[in-house]
N, CA, C and O atoms as CSV, one atom per row, in Angstrom:
chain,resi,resn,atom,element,x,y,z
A,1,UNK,N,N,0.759,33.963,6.731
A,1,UNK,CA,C,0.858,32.987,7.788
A,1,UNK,C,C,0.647,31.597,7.203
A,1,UNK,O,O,-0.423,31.436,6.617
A,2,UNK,N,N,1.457,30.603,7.260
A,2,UNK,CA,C,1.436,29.219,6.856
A,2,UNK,C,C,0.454,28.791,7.526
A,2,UNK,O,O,-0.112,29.705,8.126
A,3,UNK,N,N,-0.079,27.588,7.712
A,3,UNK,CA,C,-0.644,26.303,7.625
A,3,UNK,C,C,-0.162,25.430,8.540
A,3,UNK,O,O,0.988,25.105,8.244
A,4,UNK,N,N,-0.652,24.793,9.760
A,4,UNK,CA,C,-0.042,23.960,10.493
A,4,UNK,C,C,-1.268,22.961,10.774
A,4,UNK,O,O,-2.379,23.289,11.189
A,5,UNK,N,N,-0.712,21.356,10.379
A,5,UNK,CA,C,-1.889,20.658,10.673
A,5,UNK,C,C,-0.831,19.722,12.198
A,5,UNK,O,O,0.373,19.479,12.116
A,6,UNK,N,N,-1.680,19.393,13.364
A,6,UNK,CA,C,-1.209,18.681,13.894
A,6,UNK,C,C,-0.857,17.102,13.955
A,6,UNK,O,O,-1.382,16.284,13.199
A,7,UNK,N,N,-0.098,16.841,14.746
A,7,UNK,CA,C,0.137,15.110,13.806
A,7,UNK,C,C,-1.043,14.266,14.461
A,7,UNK,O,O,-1.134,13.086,14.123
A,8,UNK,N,N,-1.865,14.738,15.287
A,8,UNK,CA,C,-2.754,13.774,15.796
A,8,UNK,C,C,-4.068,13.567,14.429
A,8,UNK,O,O,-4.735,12.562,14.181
A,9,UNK,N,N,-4.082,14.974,13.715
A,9,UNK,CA,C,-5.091,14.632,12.911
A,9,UNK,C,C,-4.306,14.657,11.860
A,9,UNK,O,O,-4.949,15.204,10.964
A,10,UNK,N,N,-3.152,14.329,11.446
A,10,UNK,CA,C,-2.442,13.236,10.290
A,10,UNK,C,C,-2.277,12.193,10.309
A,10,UNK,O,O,-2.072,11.558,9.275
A,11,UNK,N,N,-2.313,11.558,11.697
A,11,UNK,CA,C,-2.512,10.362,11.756
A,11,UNK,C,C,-3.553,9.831,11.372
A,11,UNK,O,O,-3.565,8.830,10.655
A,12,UNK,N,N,-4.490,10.373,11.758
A,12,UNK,CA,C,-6.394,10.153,11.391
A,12,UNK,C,C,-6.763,9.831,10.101
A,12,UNK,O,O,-7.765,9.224,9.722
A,13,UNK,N,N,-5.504,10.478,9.223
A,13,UNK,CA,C,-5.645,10.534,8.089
A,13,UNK,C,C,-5.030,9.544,7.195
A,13,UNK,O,O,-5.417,9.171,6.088
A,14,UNK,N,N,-3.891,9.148,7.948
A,14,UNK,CA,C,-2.834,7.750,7.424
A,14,UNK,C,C,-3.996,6.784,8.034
A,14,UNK,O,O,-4.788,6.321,7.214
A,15,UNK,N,N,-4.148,6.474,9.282
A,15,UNK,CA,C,-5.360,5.426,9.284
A,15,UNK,C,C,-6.536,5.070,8.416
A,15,UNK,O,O,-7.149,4.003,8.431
A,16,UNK,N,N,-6.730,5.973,7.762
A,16,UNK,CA,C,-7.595,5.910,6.400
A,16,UNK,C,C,-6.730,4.525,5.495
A,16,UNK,O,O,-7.186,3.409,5.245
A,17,UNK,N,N,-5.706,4.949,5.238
A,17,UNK,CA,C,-4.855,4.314,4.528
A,17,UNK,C,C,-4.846,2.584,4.942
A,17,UNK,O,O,-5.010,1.638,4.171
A,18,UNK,N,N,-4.582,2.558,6.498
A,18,UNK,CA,C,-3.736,1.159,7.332
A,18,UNK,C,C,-5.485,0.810,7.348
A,18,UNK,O,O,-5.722,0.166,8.370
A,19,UNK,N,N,-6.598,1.016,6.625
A,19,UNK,CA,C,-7.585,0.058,6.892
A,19,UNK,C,C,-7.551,-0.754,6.037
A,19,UNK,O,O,-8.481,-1.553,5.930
A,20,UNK,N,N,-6.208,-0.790,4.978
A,20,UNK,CA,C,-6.186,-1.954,3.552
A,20,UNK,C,C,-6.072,-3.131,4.246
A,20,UNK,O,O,-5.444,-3.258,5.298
A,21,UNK,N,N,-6.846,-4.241,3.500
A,21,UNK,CA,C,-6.599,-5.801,4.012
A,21,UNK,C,C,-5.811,-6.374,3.088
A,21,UNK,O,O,-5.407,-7.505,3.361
A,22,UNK,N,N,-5.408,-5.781,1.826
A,22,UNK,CA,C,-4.816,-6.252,0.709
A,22,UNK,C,C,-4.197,-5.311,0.175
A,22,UNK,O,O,-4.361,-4.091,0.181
A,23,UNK,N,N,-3.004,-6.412,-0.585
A,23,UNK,CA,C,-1.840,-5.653,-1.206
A,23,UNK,C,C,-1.738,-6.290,-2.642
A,23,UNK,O,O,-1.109,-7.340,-2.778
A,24,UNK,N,N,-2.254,-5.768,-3.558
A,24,UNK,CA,C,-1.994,-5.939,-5.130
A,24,UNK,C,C,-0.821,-5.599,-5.667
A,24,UNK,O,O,-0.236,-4.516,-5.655
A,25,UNK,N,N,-0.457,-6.895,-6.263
A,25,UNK,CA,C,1.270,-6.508,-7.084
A,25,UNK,C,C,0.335,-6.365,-8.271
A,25,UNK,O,O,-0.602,-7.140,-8.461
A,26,UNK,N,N,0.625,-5.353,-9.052
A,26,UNK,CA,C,-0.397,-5.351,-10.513
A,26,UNK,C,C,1.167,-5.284,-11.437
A,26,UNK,O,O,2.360,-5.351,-11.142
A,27,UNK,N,N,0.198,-5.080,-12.951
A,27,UNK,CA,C,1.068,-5.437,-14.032
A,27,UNK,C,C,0.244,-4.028,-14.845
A,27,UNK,O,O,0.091,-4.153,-16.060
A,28,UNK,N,N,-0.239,-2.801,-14.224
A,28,UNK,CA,C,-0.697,-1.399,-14.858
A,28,UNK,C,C,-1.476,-1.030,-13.826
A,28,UNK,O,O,-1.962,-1.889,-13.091
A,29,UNK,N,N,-1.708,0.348,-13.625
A,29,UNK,CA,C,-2.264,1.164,-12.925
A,29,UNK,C,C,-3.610,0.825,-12.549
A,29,UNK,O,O,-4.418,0.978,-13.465
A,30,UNK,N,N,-4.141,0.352,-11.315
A,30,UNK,CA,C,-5.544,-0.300,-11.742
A,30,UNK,C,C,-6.498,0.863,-11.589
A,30,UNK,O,O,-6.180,1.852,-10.929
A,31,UNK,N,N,-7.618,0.754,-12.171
A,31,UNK,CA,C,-8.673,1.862,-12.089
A,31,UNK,C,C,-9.323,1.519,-11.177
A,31,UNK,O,O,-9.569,2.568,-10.583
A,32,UNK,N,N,-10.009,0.317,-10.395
A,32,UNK,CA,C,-10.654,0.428,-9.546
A,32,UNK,C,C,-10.295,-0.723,-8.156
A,32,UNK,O,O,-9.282,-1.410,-8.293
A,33,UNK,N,N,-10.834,-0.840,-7.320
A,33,UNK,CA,C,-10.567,-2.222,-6.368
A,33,UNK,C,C,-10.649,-3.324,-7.730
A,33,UNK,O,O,-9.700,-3.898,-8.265
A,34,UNK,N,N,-11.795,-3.387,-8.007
A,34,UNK,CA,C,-11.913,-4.515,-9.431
A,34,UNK,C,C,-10.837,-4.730,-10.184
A,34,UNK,O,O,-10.590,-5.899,-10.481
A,35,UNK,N,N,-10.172,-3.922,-10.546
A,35,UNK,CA,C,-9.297,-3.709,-11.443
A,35,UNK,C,C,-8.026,-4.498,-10.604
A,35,UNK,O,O,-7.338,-5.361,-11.150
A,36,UNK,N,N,-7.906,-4.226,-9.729
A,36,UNK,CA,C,-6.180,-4.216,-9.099
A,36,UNK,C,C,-6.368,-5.910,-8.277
A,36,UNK,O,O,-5.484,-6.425,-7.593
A,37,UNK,N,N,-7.797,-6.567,-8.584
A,37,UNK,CA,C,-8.390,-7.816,-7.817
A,37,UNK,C,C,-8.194,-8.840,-8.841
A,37,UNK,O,O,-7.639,-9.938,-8.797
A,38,UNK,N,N,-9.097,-7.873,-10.257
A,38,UNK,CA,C,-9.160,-9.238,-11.205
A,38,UNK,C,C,-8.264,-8.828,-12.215
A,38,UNK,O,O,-7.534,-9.729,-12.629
A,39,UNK,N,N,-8.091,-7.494,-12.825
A,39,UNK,CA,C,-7.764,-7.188,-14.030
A,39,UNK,C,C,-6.284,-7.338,-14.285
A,39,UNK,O,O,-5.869,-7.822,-15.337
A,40,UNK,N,N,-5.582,-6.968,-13.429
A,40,UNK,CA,C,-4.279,-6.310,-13.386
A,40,UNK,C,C,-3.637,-6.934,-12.487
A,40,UNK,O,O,-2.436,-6.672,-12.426
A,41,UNK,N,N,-4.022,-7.628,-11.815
A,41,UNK,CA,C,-3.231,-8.470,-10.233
A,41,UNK,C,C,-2.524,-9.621,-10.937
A,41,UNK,O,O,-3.069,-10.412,-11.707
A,42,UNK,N,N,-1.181,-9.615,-10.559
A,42,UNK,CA,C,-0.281,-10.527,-10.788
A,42,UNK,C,C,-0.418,-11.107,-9.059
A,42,UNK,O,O,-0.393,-12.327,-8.896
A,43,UNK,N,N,-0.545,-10.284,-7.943
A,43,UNK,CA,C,-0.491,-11.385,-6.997
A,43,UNK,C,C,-0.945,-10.627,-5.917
A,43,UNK,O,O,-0.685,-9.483,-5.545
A,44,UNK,N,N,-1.452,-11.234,-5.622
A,44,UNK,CA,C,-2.596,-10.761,-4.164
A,44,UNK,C,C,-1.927,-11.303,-2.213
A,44,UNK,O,O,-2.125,-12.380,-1.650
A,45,UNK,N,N,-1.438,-10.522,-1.872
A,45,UNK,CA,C,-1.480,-10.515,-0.230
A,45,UNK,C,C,-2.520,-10.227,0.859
A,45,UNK,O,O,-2.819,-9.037,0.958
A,46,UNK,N,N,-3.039,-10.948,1.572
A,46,UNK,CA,C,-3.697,-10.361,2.187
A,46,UNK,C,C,-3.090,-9.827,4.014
A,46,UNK,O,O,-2.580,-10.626,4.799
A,47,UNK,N,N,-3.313,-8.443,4.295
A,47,UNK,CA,C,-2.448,-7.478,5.395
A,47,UNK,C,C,-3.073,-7.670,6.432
A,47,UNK,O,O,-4.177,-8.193,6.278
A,48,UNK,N,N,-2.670,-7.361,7.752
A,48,UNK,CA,C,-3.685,-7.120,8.706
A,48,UNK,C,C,-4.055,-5.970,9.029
A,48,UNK,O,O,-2.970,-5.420,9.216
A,49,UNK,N,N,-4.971,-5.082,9.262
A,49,UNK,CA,C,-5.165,-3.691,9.028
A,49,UNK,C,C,-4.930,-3.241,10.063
A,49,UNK,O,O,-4.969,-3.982,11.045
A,50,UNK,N,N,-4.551,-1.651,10.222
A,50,UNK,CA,C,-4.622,-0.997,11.454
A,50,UNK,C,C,-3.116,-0.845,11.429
A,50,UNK,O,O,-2.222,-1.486,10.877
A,51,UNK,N,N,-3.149,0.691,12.563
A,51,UNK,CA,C,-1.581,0.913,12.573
A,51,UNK,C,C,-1.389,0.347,14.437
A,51,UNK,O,O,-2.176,0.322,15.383
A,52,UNK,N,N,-0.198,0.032,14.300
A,52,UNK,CA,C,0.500,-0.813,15.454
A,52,UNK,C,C,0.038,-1.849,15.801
A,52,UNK,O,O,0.894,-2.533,16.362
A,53,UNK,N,N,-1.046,-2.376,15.736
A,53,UNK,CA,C,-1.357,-3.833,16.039
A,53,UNK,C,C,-1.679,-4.756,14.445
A,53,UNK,O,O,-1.967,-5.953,14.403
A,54,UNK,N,N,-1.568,-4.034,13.493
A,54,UNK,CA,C,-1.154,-4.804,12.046
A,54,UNK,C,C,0.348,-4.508,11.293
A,54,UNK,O,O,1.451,-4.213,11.752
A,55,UNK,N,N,-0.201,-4.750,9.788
A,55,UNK,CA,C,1.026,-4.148,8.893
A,55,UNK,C,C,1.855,-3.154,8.677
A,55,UNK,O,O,2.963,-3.128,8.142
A,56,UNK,N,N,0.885,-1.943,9.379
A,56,UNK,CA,C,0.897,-0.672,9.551
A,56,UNK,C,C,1.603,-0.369,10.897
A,56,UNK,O,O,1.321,-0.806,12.013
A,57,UNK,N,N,2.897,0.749,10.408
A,57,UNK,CA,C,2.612,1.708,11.786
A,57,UNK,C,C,3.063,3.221,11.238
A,57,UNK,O,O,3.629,3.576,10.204
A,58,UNK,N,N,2.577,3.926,12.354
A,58,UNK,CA,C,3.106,5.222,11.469
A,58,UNK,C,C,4.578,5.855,12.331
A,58,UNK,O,O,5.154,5.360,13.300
A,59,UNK,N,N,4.855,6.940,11.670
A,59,UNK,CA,C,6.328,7.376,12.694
A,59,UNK,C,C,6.473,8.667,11.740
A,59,UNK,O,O,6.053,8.638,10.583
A,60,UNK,N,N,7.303,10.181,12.484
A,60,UNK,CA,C,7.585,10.881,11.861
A,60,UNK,C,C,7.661,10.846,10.680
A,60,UNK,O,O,7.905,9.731,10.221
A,61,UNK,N,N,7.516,11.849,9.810
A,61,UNK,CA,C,7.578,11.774,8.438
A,61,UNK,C,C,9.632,11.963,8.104
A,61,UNK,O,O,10.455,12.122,9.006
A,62,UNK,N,N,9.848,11.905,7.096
A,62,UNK,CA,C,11.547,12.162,6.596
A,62,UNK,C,C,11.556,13.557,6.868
A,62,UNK,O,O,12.275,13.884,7.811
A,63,UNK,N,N,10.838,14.611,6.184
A,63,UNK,CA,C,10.873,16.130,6.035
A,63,UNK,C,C,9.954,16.647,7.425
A,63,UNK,O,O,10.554,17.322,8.262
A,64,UNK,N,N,8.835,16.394,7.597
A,64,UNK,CA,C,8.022,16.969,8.772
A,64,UNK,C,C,6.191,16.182,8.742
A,64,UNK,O,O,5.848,15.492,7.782
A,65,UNK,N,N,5.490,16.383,9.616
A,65,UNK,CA,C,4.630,15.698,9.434
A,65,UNK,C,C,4.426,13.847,10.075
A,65,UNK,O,O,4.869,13.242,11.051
A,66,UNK,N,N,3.793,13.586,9.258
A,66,UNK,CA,C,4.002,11.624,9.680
A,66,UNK,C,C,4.319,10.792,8.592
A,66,UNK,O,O,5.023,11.185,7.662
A,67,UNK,N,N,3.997,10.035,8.636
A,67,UNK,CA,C,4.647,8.981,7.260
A,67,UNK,C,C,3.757,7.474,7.816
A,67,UNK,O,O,3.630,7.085,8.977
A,68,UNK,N,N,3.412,7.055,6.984
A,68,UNK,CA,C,2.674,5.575,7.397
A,68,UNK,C,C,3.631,4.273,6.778
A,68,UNK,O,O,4.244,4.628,5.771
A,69,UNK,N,N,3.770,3.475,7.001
A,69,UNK,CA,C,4.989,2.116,7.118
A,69,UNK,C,C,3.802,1.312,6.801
A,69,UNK,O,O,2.683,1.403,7.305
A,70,UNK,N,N,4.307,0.338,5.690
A,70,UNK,CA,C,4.068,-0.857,5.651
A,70,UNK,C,C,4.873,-1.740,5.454
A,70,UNK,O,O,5.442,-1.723,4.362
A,71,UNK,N,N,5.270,-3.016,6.603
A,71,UNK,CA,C,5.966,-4.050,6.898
A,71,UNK,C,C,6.510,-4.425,6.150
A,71,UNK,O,O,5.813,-3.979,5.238
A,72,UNK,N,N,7.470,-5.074,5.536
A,72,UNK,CA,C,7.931,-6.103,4.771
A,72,UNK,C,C,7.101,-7.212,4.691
A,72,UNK,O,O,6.990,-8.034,5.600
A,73,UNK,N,N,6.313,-7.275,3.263
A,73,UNK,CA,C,5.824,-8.995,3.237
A,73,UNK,C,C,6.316,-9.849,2.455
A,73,UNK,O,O,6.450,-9.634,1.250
A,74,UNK,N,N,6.689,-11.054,3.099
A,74,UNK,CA,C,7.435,-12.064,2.098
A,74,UNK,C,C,7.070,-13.480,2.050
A,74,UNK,O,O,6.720,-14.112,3.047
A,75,UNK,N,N,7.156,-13.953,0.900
A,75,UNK,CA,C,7.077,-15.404,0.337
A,75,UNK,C,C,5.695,-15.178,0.168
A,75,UNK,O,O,5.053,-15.988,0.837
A,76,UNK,N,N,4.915,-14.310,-0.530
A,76,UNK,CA,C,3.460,-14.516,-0.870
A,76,UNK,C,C,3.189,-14.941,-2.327
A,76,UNK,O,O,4.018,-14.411,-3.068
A,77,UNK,N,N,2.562,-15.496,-2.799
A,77,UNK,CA,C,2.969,-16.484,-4.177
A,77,UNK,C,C,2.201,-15.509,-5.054
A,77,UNK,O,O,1.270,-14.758,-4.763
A,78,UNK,N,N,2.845,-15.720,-6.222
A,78,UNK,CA,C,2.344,-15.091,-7.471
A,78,UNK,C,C,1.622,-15.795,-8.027
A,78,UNK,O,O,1.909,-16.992,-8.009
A,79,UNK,N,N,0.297,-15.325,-8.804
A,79,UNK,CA,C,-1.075,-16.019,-9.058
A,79,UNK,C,C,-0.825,-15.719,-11.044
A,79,UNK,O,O,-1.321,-16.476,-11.877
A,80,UNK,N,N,-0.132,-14.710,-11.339
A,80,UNK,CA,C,-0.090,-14.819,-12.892
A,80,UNK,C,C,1.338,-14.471,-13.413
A,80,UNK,O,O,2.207,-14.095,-12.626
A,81,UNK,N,N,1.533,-14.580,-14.533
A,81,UNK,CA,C,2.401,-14.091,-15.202
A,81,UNK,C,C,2.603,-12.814,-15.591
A,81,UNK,O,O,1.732,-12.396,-16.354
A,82,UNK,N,N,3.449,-12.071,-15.322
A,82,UNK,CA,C,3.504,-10.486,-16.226
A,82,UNK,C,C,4.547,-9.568,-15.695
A,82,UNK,O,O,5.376,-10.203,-15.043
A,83,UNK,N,N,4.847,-8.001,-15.761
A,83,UNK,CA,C,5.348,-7.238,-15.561
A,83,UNK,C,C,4.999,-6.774,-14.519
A,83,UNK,O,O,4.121,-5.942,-14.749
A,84,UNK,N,N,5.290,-6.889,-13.064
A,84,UNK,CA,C,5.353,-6.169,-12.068
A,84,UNK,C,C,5.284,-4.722,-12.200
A,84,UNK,O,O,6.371,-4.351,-12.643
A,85,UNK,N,N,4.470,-3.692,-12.010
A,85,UNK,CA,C,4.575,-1.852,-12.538
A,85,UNK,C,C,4.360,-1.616,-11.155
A,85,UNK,O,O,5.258,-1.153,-10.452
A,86,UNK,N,N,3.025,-1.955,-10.632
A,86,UNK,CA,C,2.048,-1.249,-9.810
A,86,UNK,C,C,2.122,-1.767,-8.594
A,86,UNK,O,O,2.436,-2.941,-8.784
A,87,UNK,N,N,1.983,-1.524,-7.093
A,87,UNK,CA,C,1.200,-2.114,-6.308
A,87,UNK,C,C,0.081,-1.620,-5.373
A,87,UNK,O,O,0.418,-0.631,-4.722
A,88,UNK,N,N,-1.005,-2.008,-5.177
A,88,UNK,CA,C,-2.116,-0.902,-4.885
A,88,UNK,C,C,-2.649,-2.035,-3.085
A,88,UNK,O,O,-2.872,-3.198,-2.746
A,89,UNK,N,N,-2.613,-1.129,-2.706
A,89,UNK,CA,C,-3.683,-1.257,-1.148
A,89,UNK,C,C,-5.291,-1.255,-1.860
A,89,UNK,O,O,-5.751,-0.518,-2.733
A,90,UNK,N,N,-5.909,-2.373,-1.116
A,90,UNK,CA,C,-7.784,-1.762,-1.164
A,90,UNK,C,C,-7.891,-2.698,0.497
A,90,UNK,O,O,-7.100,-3.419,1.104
A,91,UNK,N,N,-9.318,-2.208,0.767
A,91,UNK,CA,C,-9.888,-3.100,1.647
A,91,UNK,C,C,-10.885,-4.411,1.084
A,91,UNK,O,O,-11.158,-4.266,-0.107
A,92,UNK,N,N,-11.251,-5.180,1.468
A,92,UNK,CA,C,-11.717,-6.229,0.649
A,92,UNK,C,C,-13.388,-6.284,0.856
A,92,UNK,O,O,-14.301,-6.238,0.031
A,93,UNK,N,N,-13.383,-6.400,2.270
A,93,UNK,CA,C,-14.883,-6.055,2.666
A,93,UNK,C,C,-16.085,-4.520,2.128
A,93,UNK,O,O,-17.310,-4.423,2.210
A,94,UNK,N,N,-15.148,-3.648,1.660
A,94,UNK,CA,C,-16.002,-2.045,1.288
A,94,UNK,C,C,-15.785,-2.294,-0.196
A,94,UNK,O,O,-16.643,-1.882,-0.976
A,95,UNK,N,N,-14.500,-3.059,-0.749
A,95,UNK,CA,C,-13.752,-3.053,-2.301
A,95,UNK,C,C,-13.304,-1.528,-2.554
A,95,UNK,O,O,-13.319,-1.120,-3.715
A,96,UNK,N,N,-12.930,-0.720,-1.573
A,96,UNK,CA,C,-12.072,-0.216,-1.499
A,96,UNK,C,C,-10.698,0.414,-2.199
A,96,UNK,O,O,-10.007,0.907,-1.307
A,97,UNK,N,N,-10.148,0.540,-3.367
A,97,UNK,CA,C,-8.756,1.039,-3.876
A,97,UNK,C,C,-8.466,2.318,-2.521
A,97,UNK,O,O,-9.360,3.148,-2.356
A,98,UNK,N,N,-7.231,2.386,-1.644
A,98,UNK,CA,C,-7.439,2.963,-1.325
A,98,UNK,C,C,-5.641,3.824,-1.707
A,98,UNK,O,O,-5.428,5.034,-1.628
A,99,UNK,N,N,-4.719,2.861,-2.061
A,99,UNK,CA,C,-3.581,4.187,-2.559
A,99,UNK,C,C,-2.663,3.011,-3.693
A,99,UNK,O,O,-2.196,1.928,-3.339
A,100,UNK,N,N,-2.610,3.479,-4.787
A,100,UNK,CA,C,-1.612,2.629,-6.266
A,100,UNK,C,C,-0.425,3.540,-5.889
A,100,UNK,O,O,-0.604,4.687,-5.481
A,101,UNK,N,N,0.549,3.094,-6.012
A,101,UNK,CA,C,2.179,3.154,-6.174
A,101,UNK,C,C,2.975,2.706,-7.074
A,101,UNK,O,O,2.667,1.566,-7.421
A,102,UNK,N,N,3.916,3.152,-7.622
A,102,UNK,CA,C,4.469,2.536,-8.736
A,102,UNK,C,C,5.924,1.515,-8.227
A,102,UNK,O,O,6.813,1.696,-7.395
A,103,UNK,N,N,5.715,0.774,-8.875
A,103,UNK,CA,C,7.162,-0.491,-8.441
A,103,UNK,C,C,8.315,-0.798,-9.998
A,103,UNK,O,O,7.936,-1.088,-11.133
A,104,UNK,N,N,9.940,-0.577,-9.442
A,104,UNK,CA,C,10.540,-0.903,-10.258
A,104,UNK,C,C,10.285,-2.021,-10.980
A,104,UNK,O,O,10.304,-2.987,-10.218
A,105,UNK,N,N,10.080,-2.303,-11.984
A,105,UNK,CA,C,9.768,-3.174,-13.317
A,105,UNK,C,C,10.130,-4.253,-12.759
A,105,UNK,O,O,11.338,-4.356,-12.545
A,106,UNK,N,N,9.246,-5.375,-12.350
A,106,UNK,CA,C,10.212,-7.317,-12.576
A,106,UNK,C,C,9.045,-7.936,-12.954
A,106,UNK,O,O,7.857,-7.674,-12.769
A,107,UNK,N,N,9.741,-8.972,-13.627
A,107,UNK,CA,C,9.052,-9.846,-14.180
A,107,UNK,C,C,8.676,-11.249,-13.393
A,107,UNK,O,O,9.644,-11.998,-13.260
A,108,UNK,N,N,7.507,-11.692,-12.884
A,108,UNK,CA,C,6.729,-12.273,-12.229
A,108,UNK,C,C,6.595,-13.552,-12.961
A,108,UNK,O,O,6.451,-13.499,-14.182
A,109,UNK,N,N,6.617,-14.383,-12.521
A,109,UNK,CA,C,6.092,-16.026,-13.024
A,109,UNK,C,C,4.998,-16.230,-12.217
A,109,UNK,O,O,4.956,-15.611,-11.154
A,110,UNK,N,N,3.796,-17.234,-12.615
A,110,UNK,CA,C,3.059,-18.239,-11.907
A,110,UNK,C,C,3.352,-19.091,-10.980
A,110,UNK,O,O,3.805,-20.051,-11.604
A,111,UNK,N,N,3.382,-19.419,-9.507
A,111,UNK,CA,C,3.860,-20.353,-8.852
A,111,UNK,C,C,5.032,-19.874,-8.130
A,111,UNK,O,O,5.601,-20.368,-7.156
A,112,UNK,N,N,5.242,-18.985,-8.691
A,112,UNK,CA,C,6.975,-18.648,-7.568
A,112,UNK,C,C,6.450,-17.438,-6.480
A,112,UNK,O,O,5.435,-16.741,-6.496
A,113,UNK,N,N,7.189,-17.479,-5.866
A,113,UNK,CA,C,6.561,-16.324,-4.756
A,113,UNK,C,C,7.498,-14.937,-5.076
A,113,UNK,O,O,8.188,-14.822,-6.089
A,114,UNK,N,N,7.401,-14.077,-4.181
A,114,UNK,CA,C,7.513,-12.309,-4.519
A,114,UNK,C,C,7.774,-12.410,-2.950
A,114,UNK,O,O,7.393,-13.170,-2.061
A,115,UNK,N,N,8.819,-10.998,-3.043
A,115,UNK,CA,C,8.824,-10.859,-1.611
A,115,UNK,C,C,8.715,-9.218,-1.623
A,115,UNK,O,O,9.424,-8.690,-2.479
A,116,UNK,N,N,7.944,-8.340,-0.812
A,116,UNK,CA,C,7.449,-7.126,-0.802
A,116,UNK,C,C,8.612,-5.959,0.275
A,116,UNK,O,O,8.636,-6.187,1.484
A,117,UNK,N,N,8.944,-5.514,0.060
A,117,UNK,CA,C,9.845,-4.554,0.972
A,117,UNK,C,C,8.957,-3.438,2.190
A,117,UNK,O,O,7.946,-2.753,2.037
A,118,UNK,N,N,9.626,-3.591,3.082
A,118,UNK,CA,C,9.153,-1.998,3.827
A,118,UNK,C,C,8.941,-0.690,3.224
A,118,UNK,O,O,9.843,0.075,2.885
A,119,UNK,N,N,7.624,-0.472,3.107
A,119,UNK,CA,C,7.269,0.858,2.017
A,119,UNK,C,C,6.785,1.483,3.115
A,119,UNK,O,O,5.926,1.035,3.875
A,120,UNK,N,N,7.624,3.044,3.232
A,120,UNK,CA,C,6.821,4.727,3.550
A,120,UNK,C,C,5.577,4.291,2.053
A,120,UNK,O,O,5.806,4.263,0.844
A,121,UNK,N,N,4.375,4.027,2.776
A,121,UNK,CA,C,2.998,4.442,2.032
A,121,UNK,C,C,2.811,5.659,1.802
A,121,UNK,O,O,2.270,5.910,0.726
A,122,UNK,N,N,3.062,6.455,2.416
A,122,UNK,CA,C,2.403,8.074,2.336
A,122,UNK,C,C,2.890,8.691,3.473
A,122,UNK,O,O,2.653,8.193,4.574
A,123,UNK,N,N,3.650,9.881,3.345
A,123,UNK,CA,C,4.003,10.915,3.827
A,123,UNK,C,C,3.177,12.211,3.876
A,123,UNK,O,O,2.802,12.728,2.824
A,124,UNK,N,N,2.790,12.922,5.467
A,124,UNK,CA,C,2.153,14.077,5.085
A,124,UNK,C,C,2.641,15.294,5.850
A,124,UNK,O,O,2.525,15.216,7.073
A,125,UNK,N,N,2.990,16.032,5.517
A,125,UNK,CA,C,3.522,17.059,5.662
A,125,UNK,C,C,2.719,17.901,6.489
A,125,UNK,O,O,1.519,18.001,6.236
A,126,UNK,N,N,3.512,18.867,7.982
A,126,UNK,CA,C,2.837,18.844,9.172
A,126,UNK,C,C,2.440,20.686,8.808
A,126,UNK,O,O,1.679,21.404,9.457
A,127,UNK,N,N,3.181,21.024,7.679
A,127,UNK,CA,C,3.605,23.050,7.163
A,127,UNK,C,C,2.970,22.926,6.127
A,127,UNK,O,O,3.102,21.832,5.578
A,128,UNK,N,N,1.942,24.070,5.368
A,128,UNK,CA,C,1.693,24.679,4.216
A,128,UNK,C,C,2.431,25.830,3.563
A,128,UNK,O,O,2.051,26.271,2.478
């Protein structure tokens, strides 16, 4: 017999996620909130948290389950120079890392801005 989680407590679980206040463009995988703040951050956004009344909302998943959305953010300025790899969610107030993602390779300047796309954050699957 499979595994059935309902979507009310997958949602519970993507809300974990939509409590990020920040969105790190990094330049490597960061190891900690620290990491993806000071070490590795080519450029820092700050989100509004929460699903449907912030950045966040959630909606069926592609395959089954839910899926959590984060907005398109754009014109947020880049703070260093480097290789775009990573971009990581934390909360700012707990310091928080709460999910790293990997981003097609670009190269970032100082002073110019970045514009962030509509990302499925996390998909969870509703069958075991």
């Amino acid at each position: 017999m499979g595994k059935i989680i309902p979507d009310a407590i997958i949602d519970d679980m993507l809300d974990v996620l939509a409590l990020s206040d920040r969105l790190f463009i990094c330049s490597a995988q960061p190891a900690d909130y620290a990491d993806a703040a000071t070490g590795v951050d080519l450029a820092t956004h700050i989100l509004t948290a929460g699903v449907g009344g912030g950045d966040f909302t959630a909606d069926d998943g592609d395959t089954s389950g839910r899926k959590l959305i984060l907005a398109a953010q754009n014109g947020f300025n880049v703070d260093h120079n480097g290789d775009a790899t990573h971009y990581a969610l934390g909360t700012s107030g707990t310091t928080t890392l709460r999910l790293v993602g990997t981003l097609t390779l670009q190269t970032l300047t100082a002073g110019n801005t970045i514009n962030f796309p509509a990302t499925d954050v996390d998909e969870i699957r509703d069958l075991a």
